[in-house]
KELUM-552136 format. One record per residue: residue in three letters; x, y, z of N, C-alpha, C in turn. Coordinates in steps of 0.1 Angstrom, whole numbers, plus 5000, padded with zeros to 4 digits. Layout:
# KELUM-552136
ALAXYZXYZXYZ/...
This chain:
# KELUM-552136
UNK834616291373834316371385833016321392/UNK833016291402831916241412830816361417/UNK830016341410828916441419829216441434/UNK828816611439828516591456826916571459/UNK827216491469825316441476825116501486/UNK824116561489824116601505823916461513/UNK823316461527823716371532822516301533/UNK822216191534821116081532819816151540/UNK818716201529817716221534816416101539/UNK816916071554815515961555814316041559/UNK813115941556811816051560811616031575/UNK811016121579811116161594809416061598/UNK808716031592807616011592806915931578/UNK806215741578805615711561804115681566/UNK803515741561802415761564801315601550/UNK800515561557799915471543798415521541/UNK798215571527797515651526796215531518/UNK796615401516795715351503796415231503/UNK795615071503796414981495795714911489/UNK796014781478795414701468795714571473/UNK795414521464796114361463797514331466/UNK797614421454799514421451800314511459/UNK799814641456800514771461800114871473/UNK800714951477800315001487801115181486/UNK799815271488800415391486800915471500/UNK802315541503802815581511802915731511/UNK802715781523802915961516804215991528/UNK805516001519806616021529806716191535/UNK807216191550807916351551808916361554/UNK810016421550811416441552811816591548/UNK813316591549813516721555814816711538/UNK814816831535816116871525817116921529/UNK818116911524819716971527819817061539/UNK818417171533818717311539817617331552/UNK817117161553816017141567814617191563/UNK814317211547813217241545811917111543/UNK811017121553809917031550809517001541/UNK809016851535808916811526807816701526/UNK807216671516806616551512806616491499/UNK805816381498806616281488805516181488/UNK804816131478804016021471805015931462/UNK804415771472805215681463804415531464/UNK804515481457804315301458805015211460/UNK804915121469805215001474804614861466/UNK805514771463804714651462804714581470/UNK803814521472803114461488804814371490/UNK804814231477805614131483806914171478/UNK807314281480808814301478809714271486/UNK811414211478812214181484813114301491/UNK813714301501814814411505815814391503/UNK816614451500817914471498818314461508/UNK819814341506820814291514821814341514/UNK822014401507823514431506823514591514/UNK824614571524824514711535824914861526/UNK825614811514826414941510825115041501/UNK823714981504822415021496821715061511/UNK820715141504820215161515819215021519/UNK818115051532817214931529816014971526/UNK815715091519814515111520814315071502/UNK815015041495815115021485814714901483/UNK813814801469813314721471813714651458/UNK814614561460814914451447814614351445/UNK813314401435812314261436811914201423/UNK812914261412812814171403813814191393/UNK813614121380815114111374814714141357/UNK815414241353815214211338816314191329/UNK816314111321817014011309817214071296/UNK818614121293818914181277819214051269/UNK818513951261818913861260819613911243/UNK820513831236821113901222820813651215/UNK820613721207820413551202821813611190/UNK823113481190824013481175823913461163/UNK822713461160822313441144823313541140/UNK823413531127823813551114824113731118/UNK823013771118822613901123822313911134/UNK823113961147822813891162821513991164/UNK820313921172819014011175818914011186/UNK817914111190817614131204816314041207/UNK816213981219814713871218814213971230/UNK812714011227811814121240810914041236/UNK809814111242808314071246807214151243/UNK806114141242805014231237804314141247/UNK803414291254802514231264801514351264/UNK800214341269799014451275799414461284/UNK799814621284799614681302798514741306/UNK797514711316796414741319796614901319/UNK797514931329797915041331798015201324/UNK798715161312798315271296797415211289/UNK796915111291795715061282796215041268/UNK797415011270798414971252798914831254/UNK799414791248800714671245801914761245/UNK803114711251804114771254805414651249/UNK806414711241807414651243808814631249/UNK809214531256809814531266810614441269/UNK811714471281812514331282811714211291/UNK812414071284811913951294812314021306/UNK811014001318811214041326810113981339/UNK810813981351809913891364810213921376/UNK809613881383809313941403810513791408/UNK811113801414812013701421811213651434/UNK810813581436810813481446811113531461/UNK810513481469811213521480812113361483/UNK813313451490814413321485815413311480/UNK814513321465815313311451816413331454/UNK817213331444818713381440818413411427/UNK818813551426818613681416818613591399/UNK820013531400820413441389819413321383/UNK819213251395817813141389816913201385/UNK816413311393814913391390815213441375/UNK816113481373816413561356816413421346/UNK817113311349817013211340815513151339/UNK814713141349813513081350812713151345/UNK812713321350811313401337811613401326/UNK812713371320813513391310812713251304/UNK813113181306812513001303810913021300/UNK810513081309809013091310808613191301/UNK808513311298808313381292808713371275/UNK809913341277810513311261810213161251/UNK810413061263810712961258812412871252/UNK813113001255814112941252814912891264/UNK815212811262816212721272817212741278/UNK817812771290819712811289820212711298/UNK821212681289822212611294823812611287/UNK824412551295825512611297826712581282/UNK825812431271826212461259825812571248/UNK824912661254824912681245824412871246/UNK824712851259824413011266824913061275/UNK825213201280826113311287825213371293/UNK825713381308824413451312825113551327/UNK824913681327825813731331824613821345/UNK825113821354823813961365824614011370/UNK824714161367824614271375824114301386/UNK825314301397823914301410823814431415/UNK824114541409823714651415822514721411/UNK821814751419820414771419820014901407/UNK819614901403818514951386816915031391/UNK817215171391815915191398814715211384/UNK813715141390812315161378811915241369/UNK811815351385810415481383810815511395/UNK812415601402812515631410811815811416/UNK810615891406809715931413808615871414/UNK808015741414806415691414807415601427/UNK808015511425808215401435809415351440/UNK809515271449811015281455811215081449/UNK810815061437811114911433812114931426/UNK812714841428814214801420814914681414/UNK815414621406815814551397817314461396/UNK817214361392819014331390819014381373/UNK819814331365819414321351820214201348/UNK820114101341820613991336821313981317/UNK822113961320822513951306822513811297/UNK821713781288822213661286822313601267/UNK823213531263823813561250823513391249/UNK822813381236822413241231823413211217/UNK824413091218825113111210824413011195/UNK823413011197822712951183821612961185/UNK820912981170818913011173818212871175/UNK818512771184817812661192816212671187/UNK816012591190814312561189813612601202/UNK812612681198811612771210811112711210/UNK810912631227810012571235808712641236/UNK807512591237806112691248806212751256/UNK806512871257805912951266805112891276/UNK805812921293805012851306804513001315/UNK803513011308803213191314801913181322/UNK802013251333800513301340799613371335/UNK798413291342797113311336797313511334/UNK797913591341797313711337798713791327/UNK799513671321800513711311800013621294/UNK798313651292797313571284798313671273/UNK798713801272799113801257800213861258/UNK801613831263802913821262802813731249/UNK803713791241803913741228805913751230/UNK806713691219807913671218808713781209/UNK809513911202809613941191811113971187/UNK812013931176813113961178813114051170/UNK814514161172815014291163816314261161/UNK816814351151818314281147818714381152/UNK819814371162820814501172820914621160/UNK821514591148821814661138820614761132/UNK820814871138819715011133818314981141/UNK818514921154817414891165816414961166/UNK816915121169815615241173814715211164/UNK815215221146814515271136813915111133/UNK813814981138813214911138811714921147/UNK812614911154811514921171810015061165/UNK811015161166809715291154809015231147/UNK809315151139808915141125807715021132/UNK807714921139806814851143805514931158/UNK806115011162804915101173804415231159/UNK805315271149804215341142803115251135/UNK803515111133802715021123801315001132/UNK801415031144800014981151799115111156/UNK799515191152798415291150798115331163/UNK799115361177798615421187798315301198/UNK798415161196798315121203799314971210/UNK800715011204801714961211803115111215/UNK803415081224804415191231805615111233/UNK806915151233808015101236808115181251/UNK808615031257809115091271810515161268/UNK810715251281811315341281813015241283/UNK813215171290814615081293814915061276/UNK814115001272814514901254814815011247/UNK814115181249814215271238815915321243/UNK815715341257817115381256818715291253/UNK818015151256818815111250819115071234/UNK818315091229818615141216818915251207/UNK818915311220819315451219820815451220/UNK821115401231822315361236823615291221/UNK822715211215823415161205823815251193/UNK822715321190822715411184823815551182/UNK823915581196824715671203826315611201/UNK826215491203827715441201828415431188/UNK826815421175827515401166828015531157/UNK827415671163827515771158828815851162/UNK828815851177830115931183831415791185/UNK831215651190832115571198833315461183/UNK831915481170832415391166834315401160/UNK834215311153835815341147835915431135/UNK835015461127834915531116833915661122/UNK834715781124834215861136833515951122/UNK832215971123831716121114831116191115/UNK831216311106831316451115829416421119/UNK828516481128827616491132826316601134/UNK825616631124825116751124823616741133/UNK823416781141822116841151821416931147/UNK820016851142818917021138818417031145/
């Protein structure tokens, strides 16, 4: 069953209240369903791409891409990244992930941060690499940035190249988990640091996700008790 929408609220008025380097803050006004006034705080990233495709709106900004990469070992794992976010003032773990180019094409930009970031290589003996092009929103109350997601499957554990990272990606680190009982891995390495690594919210749910499947979806269905 399809939810009902009311009908496309655009803001009547975007006001710029503040900008940086990167970003720029907007204070929108628009009107609700029932024509009641409104306002709205959000962020812009300065060099964002717009969205082409008409069946999206354009105020929506797809400007970068993130990568579920699975490596086929023995025990297939998940490959993420550990980096400092100035922002929570932690290390966060997270998907390979990058700003596309202006230009770009969604697919190169995912193979290329992917290359860069990881060090692993893709090519077509020996990797799958799949994008979803419908748009993936961030933090759709803080900002109107948006995402492709890339899928991509390494069919042997190849030899990790160097890392080709920017000077302000100094501690992106590489780390694999084994798909199998993911959450309770991912836990068990953010309790080991004492407060100062966080799992991003996309990796948790997707391990959540896995989780979820293996409790209600799998083939050996059982029973489930909730405290």
């Amino acid at each position: 069953m399809l939810p009902l929408l009311p009908v496309d609220q655009e803001p009547e008025l975007k006001e710029t209240l503040g900008q940086g380097s990167w970003l720029t803050l907007e204070k929108l006004y628009y009107k609700d369903n029932k024509q009641v006034k409104r306002t709205w705080e959000r962020v812009i990233r300065k060099s964002n791409r717009q969205h082409q495709d008409n069946a999206f709106s354009s105020s929506l900004a797809l400007d970068a891409v993130d990568i579920h990469a699975i490596l086929l070992t023995p025990e297939p794992e998940l490959l993420l990244v550990i980096q400092y976010r100035p922002a929570i003032e932690k290390y966060c773990i997270e998907f390979p992930s990058g700003l596309i180019d202006q230009g770009e094409d969604p697919l190169d930009a995912a193979i290329r941060e992917f290359q860069e970031e990881t060090g692993y290589k893709v090519n077509k003996e020996n990797t799958t690499i799949q994008l979803h092009k419908t748009p993936v929103s961030y933090e759709p109350g803080l900002t109107n940035s948006c995402c492709y997601v890339a899928q991509i499957t390494l069919y042997d554990d190849q030899h990790q190249e160097q890392q080709q990272l920017e000077p302000d990606e100094w501690s992106l680190q590489t780390i694999r988990f084994p798909l199998k009982n993911l959450l309770t891995h991912l836990l068990d390495v953010e309790r080991a640091h004492d407060g100062q690594l966080i799992i991003d919210s996309r990796v948790h749910a997707y391990a959540s996700g896995i989780m979820a499947h293996d409790q209600f979806l799998g083939l050996k269905q059982k029973h489930i008790t909730v405290n």
